[in-house]
C-alpha positions in Angstrom: 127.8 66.7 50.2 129.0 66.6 53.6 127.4 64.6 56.8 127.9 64.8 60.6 126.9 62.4 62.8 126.1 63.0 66.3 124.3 61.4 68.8 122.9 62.7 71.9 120.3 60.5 74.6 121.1 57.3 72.7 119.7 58.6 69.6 121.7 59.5 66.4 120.8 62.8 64.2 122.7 64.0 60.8 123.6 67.8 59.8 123.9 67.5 55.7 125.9 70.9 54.6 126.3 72.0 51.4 128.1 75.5 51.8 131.7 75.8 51.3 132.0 76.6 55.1 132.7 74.0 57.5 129.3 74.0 59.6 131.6 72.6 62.7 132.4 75.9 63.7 128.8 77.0 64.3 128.4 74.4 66.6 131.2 73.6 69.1 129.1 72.7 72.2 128.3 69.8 69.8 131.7 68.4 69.9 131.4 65.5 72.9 128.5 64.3 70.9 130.3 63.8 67.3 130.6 60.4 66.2 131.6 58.6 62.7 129.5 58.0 60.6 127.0 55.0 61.7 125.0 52.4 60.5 122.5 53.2 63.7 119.0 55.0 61.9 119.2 58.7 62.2 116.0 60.3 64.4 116.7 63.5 62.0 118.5 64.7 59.0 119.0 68.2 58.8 119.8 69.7 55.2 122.0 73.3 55.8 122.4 75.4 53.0 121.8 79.0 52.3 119.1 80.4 50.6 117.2 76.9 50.4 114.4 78.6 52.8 113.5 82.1 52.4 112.6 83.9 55.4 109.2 84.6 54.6 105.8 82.9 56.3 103.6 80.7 54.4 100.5 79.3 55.1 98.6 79.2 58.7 100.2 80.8 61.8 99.8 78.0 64.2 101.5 78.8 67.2 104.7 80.5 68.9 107.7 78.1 70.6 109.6 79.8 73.1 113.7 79.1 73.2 114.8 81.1 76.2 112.2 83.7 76.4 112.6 84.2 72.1 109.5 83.1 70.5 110.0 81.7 66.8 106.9 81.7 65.0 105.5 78.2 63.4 103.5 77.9 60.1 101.5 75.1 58.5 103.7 74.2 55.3 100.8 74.4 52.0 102.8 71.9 50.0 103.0 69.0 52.8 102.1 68.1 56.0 104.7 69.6 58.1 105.7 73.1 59.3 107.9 76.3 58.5 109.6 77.5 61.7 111.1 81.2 61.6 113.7 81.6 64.5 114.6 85.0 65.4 117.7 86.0 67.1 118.2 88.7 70.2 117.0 91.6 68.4 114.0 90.1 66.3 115.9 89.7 62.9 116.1 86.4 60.6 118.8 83.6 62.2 117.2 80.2 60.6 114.0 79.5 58.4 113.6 75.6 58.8 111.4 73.4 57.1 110.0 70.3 58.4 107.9 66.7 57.5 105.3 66.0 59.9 107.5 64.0 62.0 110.6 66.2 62.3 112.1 63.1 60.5 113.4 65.0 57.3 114.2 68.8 57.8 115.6 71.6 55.4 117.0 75.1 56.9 118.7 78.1 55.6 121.3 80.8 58.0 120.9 84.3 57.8 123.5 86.9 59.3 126.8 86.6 61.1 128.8 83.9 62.1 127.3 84.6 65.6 123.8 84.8 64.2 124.3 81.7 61.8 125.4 80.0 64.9 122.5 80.5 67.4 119.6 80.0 64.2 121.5 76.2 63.7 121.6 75.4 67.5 118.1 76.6 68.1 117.0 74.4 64.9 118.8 71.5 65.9 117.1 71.5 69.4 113.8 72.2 68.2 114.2 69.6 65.7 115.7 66.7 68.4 112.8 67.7 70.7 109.8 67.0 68.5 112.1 64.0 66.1 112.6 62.4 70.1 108.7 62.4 70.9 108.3 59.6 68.9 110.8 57.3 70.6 110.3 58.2 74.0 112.5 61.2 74.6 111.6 64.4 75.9 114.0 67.7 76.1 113.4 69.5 79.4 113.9 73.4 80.9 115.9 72.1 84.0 119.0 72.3 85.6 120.0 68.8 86.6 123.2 67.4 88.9 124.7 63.7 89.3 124.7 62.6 93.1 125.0 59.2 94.4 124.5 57.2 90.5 121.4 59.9 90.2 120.3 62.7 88.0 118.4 65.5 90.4 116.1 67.6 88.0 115.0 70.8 89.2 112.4 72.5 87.4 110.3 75.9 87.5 109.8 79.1 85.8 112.0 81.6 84.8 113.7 83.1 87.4 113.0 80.9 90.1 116.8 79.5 91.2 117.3 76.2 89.1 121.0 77.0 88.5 121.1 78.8 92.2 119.9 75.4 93.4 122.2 73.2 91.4 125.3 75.7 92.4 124.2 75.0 96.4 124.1 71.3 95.5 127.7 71.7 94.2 128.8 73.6 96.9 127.3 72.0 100.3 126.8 68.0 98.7 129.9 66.7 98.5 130.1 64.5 95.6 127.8 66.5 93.4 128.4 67.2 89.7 126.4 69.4 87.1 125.2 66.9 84.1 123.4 70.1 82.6 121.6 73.3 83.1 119.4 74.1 80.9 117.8 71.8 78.5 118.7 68.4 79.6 117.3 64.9 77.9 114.7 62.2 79.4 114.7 58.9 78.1 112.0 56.0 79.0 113.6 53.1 78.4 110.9 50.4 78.2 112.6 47.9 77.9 114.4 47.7 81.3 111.1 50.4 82.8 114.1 52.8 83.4 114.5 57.0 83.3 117.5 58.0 82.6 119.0 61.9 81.9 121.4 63.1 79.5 123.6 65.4 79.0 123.2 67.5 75.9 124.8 70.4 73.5 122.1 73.1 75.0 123.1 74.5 78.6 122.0 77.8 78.1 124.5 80.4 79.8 126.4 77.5 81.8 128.9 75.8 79.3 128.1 72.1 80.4 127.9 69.9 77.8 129.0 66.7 78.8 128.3 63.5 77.4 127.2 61.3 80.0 124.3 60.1 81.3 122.5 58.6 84.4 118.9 57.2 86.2 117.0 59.8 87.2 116.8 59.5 91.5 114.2 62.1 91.3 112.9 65.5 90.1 111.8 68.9 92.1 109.9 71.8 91.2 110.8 74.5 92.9 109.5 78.0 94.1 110.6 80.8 95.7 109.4 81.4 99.3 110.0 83.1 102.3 111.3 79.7 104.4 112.0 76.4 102.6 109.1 73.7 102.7 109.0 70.4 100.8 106.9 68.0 99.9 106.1 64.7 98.2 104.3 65.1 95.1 101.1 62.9 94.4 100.8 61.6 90.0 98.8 64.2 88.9 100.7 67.2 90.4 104.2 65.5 89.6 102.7 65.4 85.4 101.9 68.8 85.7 105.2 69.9 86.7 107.1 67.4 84.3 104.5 68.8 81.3 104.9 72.6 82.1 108.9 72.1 82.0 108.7 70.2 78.8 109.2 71.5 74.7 106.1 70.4 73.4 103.4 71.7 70.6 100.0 71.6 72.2 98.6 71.9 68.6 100.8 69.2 67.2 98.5 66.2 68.9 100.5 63.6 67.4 103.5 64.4 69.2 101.8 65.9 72.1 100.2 62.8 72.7 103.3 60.7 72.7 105.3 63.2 75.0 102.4 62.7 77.6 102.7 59.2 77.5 106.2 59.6 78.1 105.8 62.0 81.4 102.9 59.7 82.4 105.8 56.8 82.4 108.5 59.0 83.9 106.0 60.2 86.6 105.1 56.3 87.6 109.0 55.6 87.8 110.2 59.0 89.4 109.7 60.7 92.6 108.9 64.6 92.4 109.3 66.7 94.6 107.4 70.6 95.5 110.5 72.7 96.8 109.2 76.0 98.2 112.6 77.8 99.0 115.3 80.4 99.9 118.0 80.3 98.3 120.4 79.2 100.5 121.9 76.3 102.1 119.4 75.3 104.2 116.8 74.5 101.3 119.9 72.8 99.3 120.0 70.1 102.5 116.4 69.6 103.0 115.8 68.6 99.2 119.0 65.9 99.7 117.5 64.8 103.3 113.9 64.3 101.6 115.5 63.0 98.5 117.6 60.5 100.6 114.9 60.1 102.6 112.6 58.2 100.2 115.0 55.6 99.0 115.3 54.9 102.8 111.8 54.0 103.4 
C-alpha cells in the first residue's frame, strides 16, 4: 500500500495506490501541493487500483457534471448511499469509473487507457472528489480565472467563451504588479473564524499551467460579458449569489451538499464585492475593472 498526501486550500486529501506503477507520474501539476505524511484529518481518501470499478452504470442515472465542456455521467450506487461517476475522456471512451460514500469522504476508482488517458480520468476524479469532500467544510472549487494585485485575489467569472483568461492576460500586461494565482478552477475558502475569503491556488488550471501554491483574501470578484463598449457595475446580494452559484461545481440533486455550498456563497457574497463587467477585450475594460475595484476600498 502506498499513500500521498497533498494538501490544497488548507485542507489535506490522500491518493492510496496499489498498482505497481508510481501514480506520481499521472499527476505532476500536483507536485507544489505534496506534503509528508500528516497527522492533519484527510477531507478524502482516494483508493487507485485497476480493475476495482468496472466501467459499467449501475443503478439511477441522476445527473451529468460537466469538467470542461465533458459531461461524466453520475449514478445512484444500489449497495450504499453514495454514487458511481463514469468520466469520459476527449473522444467519449472510459478514463476513470469512481465510486463514492455519500460525503465524498471515502472514494474507490479504477484507470482505463493510456498513460495520457489514465492521467486526465485521475485528475478529473480528484477534482470532482475535492469539490463535493470541500462542501462540507466551507470550500468551494470555482470556473474562474483569478490574479493577485495589491494582497488581493481578483476572480473573474462567466461562461464559456467570454474572456476570463483574456481578462487576466490584460491585467498582467497593463497592472503593474499583477500575477496569475490560477485560471481555471481556483479554490474559495470561508474562514469563520476570522469572517475571512480567501483563494487558492490549485492543481487544475485548465490549458494555463499555473499551479502555484499560494494563497490570498479575495479583494473582489467580476462577472464578465462580452459587449460592444465596457460598462461596470456594482452588484447588489442577490445578483452577486447568482453569479458566484452559476460559476460554482455543485450537484443540484445532491441537497446535502448543495445546501452547504449555498451557505458558503451566501457568506462569501456578504464579505466580497462583485462586480458586472460588460466588456471589449481590450485595455480599456482591464483599467475600468482596477479603477472600480480600487474605487470601493476608497470609499
Amino acid at each position: 500500500m502506498n499513500h500521498l498526501y497533498f494538501r490544497v486550500a488548507e485542507a489535506v486529501f490522500d491518493v492510496d495506490y496499489r498498482e505497481a506503477d508510481d501514480v506520481r507520474q499521472l499527476m505532476p501539476s500536483y507536485a507544489p501541493f505534496h506534503i509528508p505524511e500528516t497527522e492533519q484529518a484527510s477531507l478524502f481518501t482516494m483508493l487507485v487500483k485497476d480493475d476495482l470499478v468496472p466501467f459499467s452504470p449501475i443503478g439511477k442515472e441522476v445527473g451529468q457534471f460537466d469538467c470542461g465542456g465533458i459531461n461524466h455521467g453520475i449514478y445512484t450506487r444500489t449497495d450504499v448511499d453514495g454514487y458511481l461517476i463514469l468520466i469520459g475522456n476527449t473522444e467519449g471512451g472510459a478514463a476513470c469509473a469512481l465510486l463514492t460514500d455519500k460525503q465524498f469522504t471515502h472514494l474507490e476508482a479504477s484507470l482505463y487507457g493510456d498513460t495520457a488517458n489514465r492521467s486526465f480520468g485521475l485528475n478529473n476524479a480528484l477534482m470532482i472528489a475535492f469539490a463535493f469532500a470541500g462542501a462540507y467544510h466551507n470550500i468551494i472549487l470555482m470556473h474562474s480565472s483569478v490574479t493577485m494585485y495589491k494582497g488581493g485575489g481578483h476572480l473573474f467569472l462567466g461562461k464559456s467563451g467570454t474572456g476570463k483568461s483574456t481578462h487576466s492576460k490584460g491585467w498582467l500586461k497593463y497592472i503593474e504588479g499583477t500575477e496569475l494565482l490560477n485560471d481555471d478552477n481556483p479554490a474559495l475558502r470561508y474562514l469563520p473564524e476570522t469572517d475571512e475569503v480567501k483563494v487558492y491556488g490549485t492543481p487544475w488550471s485548465g490549458k494555463t499551467p499555473c499551479y502555484k501554491n499560494q494563497s490570498v483574501p479575495v479583494r473582489a470578484v467580476v462577472r464578465l460579458e462580452q459587449y460592444p463598449e465596457n460598462i461596470i457595475r456594482r452588484e447588489s446580494t442577490l445578483p452577486s449569489f447568482a453569479s458566484v452559484l452559476s460559476s460554482t461545481s455543485t450537484m443540484i440533486w445532491d441537497k446535502a451538499s448543495y445546501k452547504k455550498i449555498c451557505e458558503t456563497i451566501s457568506n462569501i457574497v456578504r464579505r466580497v464585492p462583485t462586480f458586472y463587467l460588460k466588456c471589449l477585450p481590450d485595455e480599456a475594460a482591464v483599467r475600468m475593472s482596477s479603477e472600480a475595484i480600487d474605487a470601493y476600498y476608497q470609499e
